[in-house]
Each structure stands twice: as structure tokens, then as C-alpha cells.
C-alpha positions in Angstrom: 161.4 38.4 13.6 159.7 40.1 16.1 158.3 43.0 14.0 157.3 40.6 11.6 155.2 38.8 14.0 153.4 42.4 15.5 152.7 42.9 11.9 151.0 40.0 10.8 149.4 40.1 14.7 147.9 43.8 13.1 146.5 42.2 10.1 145.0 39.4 11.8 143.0 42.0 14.1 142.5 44.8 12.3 139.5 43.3 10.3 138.0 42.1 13.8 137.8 45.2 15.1 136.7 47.3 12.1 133.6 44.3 12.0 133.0 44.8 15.7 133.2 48.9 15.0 130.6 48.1 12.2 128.4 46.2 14.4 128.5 48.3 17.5 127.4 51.2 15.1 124.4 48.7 13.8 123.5 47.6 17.0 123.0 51.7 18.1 121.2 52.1 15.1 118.4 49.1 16.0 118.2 50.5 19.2 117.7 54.3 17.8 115.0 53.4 15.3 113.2 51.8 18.3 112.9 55.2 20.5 112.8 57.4 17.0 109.6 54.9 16.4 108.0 55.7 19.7 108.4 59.2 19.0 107.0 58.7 15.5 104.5 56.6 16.6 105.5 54.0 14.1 104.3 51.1 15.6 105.9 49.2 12.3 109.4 50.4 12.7 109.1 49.5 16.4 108.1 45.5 15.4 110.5 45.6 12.9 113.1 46.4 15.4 112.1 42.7 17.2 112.6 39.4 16.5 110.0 37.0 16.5 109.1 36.0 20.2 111.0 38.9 21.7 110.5 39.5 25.2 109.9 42.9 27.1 110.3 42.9 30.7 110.2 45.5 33.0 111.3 45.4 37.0 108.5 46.7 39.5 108.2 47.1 43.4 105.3 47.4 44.9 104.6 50.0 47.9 105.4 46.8 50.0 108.8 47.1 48.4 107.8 43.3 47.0 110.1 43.3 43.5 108.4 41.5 40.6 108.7 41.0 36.9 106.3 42.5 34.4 106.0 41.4 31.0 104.3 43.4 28.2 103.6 42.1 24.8 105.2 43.4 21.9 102.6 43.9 19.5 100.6 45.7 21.7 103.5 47.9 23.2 103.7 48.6 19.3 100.1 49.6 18.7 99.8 51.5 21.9 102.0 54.2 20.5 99.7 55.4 18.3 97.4 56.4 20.5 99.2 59.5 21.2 100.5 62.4 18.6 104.3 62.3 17.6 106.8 63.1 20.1 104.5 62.8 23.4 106.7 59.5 24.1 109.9 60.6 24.5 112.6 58.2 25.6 116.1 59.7 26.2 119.1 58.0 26.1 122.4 59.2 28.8 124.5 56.9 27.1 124.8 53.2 25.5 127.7 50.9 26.9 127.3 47.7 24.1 129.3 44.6 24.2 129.6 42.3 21.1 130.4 38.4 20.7 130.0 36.8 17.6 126.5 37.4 16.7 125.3 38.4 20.5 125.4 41.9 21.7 124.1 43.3 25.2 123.5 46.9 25.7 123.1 49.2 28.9 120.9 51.9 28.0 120.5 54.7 30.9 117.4 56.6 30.2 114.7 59.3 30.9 111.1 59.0 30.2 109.3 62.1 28.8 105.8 62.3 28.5 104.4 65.0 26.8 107.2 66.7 27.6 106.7 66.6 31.1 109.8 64.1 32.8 107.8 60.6 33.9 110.2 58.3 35.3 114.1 57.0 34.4 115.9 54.0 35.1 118.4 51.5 32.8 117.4 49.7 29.8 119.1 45.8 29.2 119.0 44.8 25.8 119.6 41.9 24.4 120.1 41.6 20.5 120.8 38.7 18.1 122.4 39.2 14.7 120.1 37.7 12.0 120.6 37.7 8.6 123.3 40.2 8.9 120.7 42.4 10.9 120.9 43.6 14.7 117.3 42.6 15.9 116.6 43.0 19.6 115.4 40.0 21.5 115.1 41.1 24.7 114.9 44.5 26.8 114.3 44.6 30.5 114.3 48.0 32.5 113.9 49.2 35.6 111.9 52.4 36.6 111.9 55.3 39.5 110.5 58.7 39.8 113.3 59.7 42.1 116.8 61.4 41.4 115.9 61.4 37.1 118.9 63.9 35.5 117.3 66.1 33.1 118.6 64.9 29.4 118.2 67.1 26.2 116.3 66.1 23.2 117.6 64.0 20.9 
């Protein structure tokens, strides 16, 4: 009886986590085509990545050390990219921890900001993404940003 119950426990869970395997690998690839996009300067991939009425948010201090929030709009985050040639925004990813529920996913994005190849500034990227249709589209990133103690990351 017992082996019989393991094994229908197994079937019951084994589609769950090949779906949330399938959507953790969708929600890296939203977040990927966002940073490939600011490399490209694509500033249609990098809307497309969005939901209507996302939000981007970053955290700033002020010399005072006075911590505010700063929001940018998305449409013209998008078409500031194309201002510069391809690759002088660099964003680097350290690593992506994502967590899934249903058709919410959060993930924790540490990063390194290149400019022209020259390192700018790191911190942590929040993001927030809603499944839509069947597609990961983010609705929310908020980071924070230092010029102090930024690891040196690879290309991508």
C-alpha cells in the first residue's frame, strides 16, 4: 500500500515540477531578452518584455544618505537606448534566484553595469513578472545601485 501511494504521489508531482522547470526557464528568457535588448539597442524587444503599465523603480541615496524612490518611465527607458551604438550598455548578470506561484514569479538579479565597457555601478535587480497569455512579461523591476565593492563579471 505504501509504494502504491509514493507512486501515485510521483505522478501527481511530477507534471508540477516539469511546468514550474518550464516556466523558470521562460521567466530567464523574458528577463535575458531585456538586457540582450539594451545591448542591441532594441528598444522594441525591451517594451515587448513589459506589460502594460509596468513600473521601473530604482533606490537612491542622496550625499545626505536621505533614501528615496525613483521612478523612470518605460517608454522612454526603451527609446533612450538607442541613443548609443550596440553593446555600450552592458548589463551583467551574477546569478538569477527565481521563485514561481501559479502565474507570479519574483526574481533576484545581482548585477554589474558596463558602460562602454568601462564598469559604472552594480547592485540587485527585483523583478516582478506576471504570466499572461501563457507569456512571462515583467511588471515590475526595482534595483538598487553603488559604485563601491562591484565584482568584475564576464560578458555574456
Amino acid at each position: 500500500m505504501k509504494h502504491l501511494l509514493l507512486f501515485i504521489g510521483l505522478v501527481l508531482i511530477t507534471p508540477a515540477l516539469a511546468q514550474t522547470a518550464t516556466d523558470e526557464a521562460a521567466v530567464r528568457t523574458t528577463i535575458k531578452l531585456l538586457f540582450d535588448g539594451m545591448r542591441k539597442g532594441d528598444s522594441t524587444q525591451i517594451k515587448n518584455t513589459f506589460l502594460p503599465g509596468a513600473t521601473l523603480q530604482s533606490i537612491a541615496k542622496n550625499k545626505d544618505g536621505d533614501v528615496s524612490v525613483r521612478n523612470e518611465n518605460i517608454g522612454q527607458f526603451a527609446a533612450s537606448v538607442v541613443k548609443y551604438p550596440p553593446f555600450a550598455l552592458d548589463e551583467r548578470l551574477s546569478g538569477m534566484d527565481i521563485r514561481i506561484d501559479g502565474e507570479l514569479a519574483t526574481a533576484w538579479t545581482p548585477y554589474v553595469f558596463y558602460f562602454q565597457d568601462k564598469k559604472s555601478h552594480c547592485g540587485v535587480n527585483s523583478f516582478t513578472l506576471v504570466k499572461v497569455n501563457g507569456n512571462w512579461k515583467i511588471q515590475n523591476i526595482i534595483d538598487t545601485r553603488r559604485k563601491d565593492n562591484c565584482p568584475d563579471l564576464p560578458k555574456p
